[in-house]
Phi, psi and omega in degrees: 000315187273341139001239158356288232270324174328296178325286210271342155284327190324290235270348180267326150292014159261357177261329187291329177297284205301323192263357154306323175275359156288344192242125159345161143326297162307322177229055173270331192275027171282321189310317188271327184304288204295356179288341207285332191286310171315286211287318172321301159319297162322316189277323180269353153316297191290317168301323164297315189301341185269331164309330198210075183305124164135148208266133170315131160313146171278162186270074177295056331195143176264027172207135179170229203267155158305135191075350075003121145296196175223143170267164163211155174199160180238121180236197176307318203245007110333309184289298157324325163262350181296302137000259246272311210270351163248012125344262167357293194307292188313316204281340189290296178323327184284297200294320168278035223273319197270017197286108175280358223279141192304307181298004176319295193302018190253344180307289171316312170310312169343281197300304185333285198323320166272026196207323149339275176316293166312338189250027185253137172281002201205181175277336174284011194235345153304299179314309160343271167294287166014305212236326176308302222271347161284330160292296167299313147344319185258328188284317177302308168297345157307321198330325195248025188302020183266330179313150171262346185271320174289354178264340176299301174333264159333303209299325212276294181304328183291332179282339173286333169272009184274326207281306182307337178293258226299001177246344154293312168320289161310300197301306173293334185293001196261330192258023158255130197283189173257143169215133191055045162080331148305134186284151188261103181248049114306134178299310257235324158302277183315308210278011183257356170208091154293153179247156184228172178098197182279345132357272180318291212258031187263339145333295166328282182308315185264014158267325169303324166294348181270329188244348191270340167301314196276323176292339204053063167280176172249119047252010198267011212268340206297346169253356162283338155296002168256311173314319207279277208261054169258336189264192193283158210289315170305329167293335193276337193254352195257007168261329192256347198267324219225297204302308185304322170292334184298304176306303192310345193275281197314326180289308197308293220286330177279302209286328189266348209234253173350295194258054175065178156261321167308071165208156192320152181301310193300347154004290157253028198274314177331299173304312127012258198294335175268003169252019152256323184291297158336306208282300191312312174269018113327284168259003139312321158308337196267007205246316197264337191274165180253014190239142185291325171288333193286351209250335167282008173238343157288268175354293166341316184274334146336296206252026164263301168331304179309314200280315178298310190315322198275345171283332151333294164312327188269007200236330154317268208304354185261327188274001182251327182157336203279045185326328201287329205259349167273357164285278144012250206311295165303309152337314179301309152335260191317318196278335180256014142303294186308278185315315158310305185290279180326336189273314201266352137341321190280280165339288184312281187313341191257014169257304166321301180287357167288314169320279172321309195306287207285355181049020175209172148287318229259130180318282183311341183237035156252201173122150156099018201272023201261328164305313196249332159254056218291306160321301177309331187292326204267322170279345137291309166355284181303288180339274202289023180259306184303327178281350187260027163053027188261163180264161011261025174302139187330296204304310172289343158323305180281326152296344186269322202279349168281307179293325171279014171274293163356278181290009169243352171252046156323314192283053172222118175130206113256187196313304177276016142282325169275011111231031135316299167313305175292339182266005180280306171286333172287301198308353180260305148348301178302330154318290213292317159349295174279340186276334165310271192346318199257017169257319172301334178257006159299297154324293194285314176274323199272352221223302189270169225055241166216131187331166137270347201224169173303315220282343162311308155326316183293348215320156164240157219270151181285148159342105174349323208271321171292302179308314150313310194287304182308306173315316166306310174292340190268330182267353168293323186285326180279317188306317186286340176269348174290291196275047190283329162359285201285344177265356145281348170264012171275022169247019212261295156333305209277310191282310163301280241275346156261344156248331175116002180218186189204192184270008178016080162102318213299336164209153221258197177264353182259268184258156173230153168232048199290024155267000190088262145252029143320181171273140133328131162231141167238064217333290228301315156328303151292341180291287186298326171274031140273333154315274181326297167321349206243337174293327175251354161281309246240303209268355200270321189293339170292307165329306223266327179328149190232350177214166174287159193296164160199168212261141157175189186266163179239158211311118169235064164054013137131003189299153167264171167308117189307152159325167187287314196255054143239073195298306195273047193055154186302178166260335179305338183255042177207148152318133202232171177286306191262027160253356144281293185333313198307333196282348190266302172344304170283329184304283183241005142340283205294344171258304230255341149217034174086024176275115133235152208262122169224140212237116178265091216240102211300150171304194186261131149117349221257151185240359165310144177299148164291177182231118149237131189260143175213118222228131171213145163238124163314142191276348156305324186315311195294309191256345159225309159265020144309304199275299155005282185293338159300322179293301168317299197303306174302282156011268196294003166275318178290327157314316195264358157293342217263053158264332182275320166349129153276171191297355172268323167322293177333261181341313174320298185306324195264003198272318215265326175285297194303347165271340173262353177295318178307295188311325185276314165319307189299310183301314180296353179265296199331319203266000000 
């Protein structure tokens, strides 16, 4: 049943799409109210299925390769992201309701694609969705496509989503056996003959490149901080809430499902080590950008890194024997799939409504919106407490349950895995670390303080229907940071159906203990003795006060008084984004991206201002796709000689692809 019904918002938000590009103008924003009702079904769908654990008969579909259908199928862990992503869609959809924009109708297709994927049994219907949900995707980031940095933008994702096709694409033909001279790419196929050997890890390698470019893993990370906030602000969450777990879905579905359990603890260190490298240069970048989306698409990649790191862990520990601590990591995973997606959902829309009100992004030119948008302040607020991981916010459950995977799996291994591991745990500490730094100065410079600009002073509060939905989103995100109890257990399917266990007692609706005879956590404890602290704090300073409270202005660092017509103070006397930024900067800017500080500093007599410029690069940038694009740019010099060959060249050329095509055939029936 939920199968079928799953199946069937799929093909209607692809009818919903189509027939989007059909309707006037004026009644292009119908598209999204029915995306939101279609995705609202979807989520209770998906959510019954998780209530009533187990797998659905597949689905068979009349379309697909020749001679061929397309599977579809539903389990625990399927479900769960199924969950996450029209959930995402509605709140998206909602947030668009009124969008007339050419690219409207690509909304649905979105969603379709990525619903697509998760529900596919087979490899062609992965791929399928996949390449729907990249496409359309790309089409969306476009909506502003007269800008020249968004069209830059685009150009950079679409090539990345090209390099991931071509490196997914091989990794299922490697794990579909042959049967009758053709590969069978049923799943179902695959998981009766996993691979091994250099097979297994040549797999290995082309789902991280293929899925891990789209999830933004590092070094592959390089379009998500440019894509995010060039496309529209709902597109932006519906790219950091859903897309990105939908690729994190796919690594699930290959390394843990597909390609077996017989394999070496090391397995999963690749993975490991590029979702520690990801959370650290992730939020550092997110501690340096100046654009408000920008420093929420650098985070992304923060807590995407955390969620590869802990699937890492969970792919050790399954390979040496240890079901508790690969529960214990995965769990952990899946549960900050959930919670990411809903917090920086939240994040993306309350930046969007900052953007309208305030008529910018850009850090140095808010402040002060907690006067004039209080409401949008109090549901960034809930976000960014999740994002700095503090309790009792969504975000530290699942970072705290990544870090007690961390320390259990000390037992995996030998000397040099356990310390791989111990150098696993400080740099990821220093991760959750800077990502506070960048929720705090994200709060503190763009929301809190006093404007910066008049048109800031002015901001307007976001639309009742924004304000609802942000709100809404902040008490789902807070409910979820109270209770992670009732919410590890819809992961709890997902945890049968790739390990064989679950949390067998282990988590109550008050408190969890999913280490076992580990420590325990109790959002809802912390919760009330932080009451009680703020309550005695509060009541000791009333108590202890020697005069009634007043009012005044407040100090601005020895500055004289602003002018009449800077009502809302100079700006120069409050803390700016990149005089917060500089102290990470100098630290660790300058080895991990290249900061350098250059400083213009006027002669004596001179009455111009200094200046100071500061210039970084990311170190993929430096080190692998610069030197890509060189590589390419030669390529295509040597490609556009062979247009001049004379005809015997030619013939040479075209004789000589055709004996290795023959020759790569021959290997591959051999192999």
């Amino acid at each position: 049943m939920a199968l079928e019904g799953a199946a069937a918002i799929v093909a209607a938000l692809l009818v919903a799409g189509v027939v989007g590009f059909a309707l006037p103008r004026p009644l292009r924003h119908l598209i999204a109210q029915v995306s939101v009702g279609l995705c609202a079904v979807g989520a209770a769908l998906a959510f019954a299925a998780l209530l009533a654990p187990g797998v659905a008969a597949p689905l068979a579909v009349p379309i697909g390769l020749p001679g061929s259908g397309m599977t579809l199928a539903l389990d625990g862990l399927s479900a769960l992201f199924l969950l996450l992503v029209f959930a995402v869609g509605a709140v998206t959809a909602l947030y668009a309701a009124d969008d007339r924009a050419p690219t409207a109708p690509l909304l649905p297709v979105f969603i379709a694609g990525m619903a697509l994927t998760l529900l596919a049994g087979d490899a062609f219907a992965l791929v399928l969705g996949f390449e729907l949900m990249s496409l359309a995707s790309w089409g969306l980031v476009l909506t502003s496509g007269e800008r020249p940095e968004t069209r830059s933008a685009a150009l950079l994702y679409l090539g990345m989503a090209s390099v991931g096709a071509a490196c997914l694409i091989p990794a299922l033909l490697l794990l579909a056996p042959v049967a009758g001279g053709l590969p069978d790419l049923q799943f179902a196929a695959m998981r009766a003959a996993p691979p091994e050997g250099w097979r297994a890890a040549l797999v290995l390698v082309l789902v991280l490149l293929g899925a891990g470019s789209k999830a933004g893993l590092v070094p592959l990370h390089v379009w998500l901080p440019l894509a995010h906030p060039a496309a529209p602000s709902h597109v932006s969450a519906l790219m950091s809430g859903a897309m990105t777990k939908v690729a994190l879905y796919v690594v699930i579905r290959v390394l843990f499902d597909l390609c077996g359990a017989g394999h070496a603890a090391g397995w999963g260190v690749p993975l490991l080590v590029l979702g520690t490298f990801s959370a650290v240069l992730g939020a550092l970048r997110a501690t340096q950008e100046a654009d408000l989306k920008s420093v929420l698409a650098a985070s992304t990649v923060e807590n995407i890194g955390l969620i590869a790191a802990a699937l890492g862990l969970a792919l050790m520990a399954r390979s040496v024997d240890l079901p508790a601590v690969a529960a214990l990591a995965l769990g952990a995973a899946l549960l900050h799939v959930l919670n990411h997606g809903v917090f920086k959902t939240l994040l993306f829309l309350g930046a969007g409504a900052a953007q309208h009100g305030a008529g910018t992004r850009r850090l140095d030119r808010l402040g002060g919106l907690v006067h004039r948008m209080p409401l949008t302040t109090i549901a960034m607020l809930a976000g960014a407490a999740s994002l700095a991981g503090v309790p009792p916010a969504a975000g530290f459950a699942s970072e705290w349950m990544v870090f007690q995977s961390v320390l259990a799996a000390s037992r995996i291994g030998g000397l040099a895995l356990q310390t791989v591991v111990t150098i696993v745990a400080a740099l990821l500490a220093l991760a959750v670390a800077l990502a506070a730094a960048a929720a705090v100065r994200l709060i503190g410079i763009g929301f809190l303080g006093r404007p910066r600009t008049p048109r800031t002073a002015a901001a307007d509060e976001a639309p009742p229907r924004v304000r609802r939905l942000l709100l809404g989103l902040a008490a789902l995100s807070a409910a979820m940071g109270l209770l992670p109890g009732p919410i590890l257990t819809l992961t709890a399917p997902a945890l049968q159906a790739l390990l064989g266990t679950g949390w067998e007692g282990r988590i109550g609706p008050l408190a969890i203990a999913p280490a076992g005879e580990g420590p325990g956590y109790s959002a809802i404890g912390i919760a009330l003795l932080l009451a009680v602290a703020l309550l005695l704090v509060r009541v000791a300073l009333r108590r202890g006060s020697v005069q009634e409270e007043r009012r005044g202005p407040a100090w601005n660092c020895g500055f004289a008084a602003p002018p009449d017509w800077l009502p809302f103070g100079d700006p120069l006397t409050q803390y700016g984004a990149a005089g917060f930024a500089q102290p990470l900067r100098r630290v660790l800017g300058t080895p991990l991206l290249g900061a350098r500080e250059v400083v213009d500093m006027p002669l004596p007599g001179e009455t111009r201002a200094a200046r100071l410029a500061v210039r970084e690069r990311d170190p993929a940038e430096t080190w692998l796709h610069m030197p890509l694009l060189r590589l390419r740019g030669a390529l295509s010099k040597q490609a556009d000689r062979l247009q001049f060959l004379t005809i015997r060249r030619t013939l040479v050329v075209i004789f000589a692809a055709l004996v290795v095509f023959l020759a790569v055939i021959a290997w591959l029936e051999a192999s």
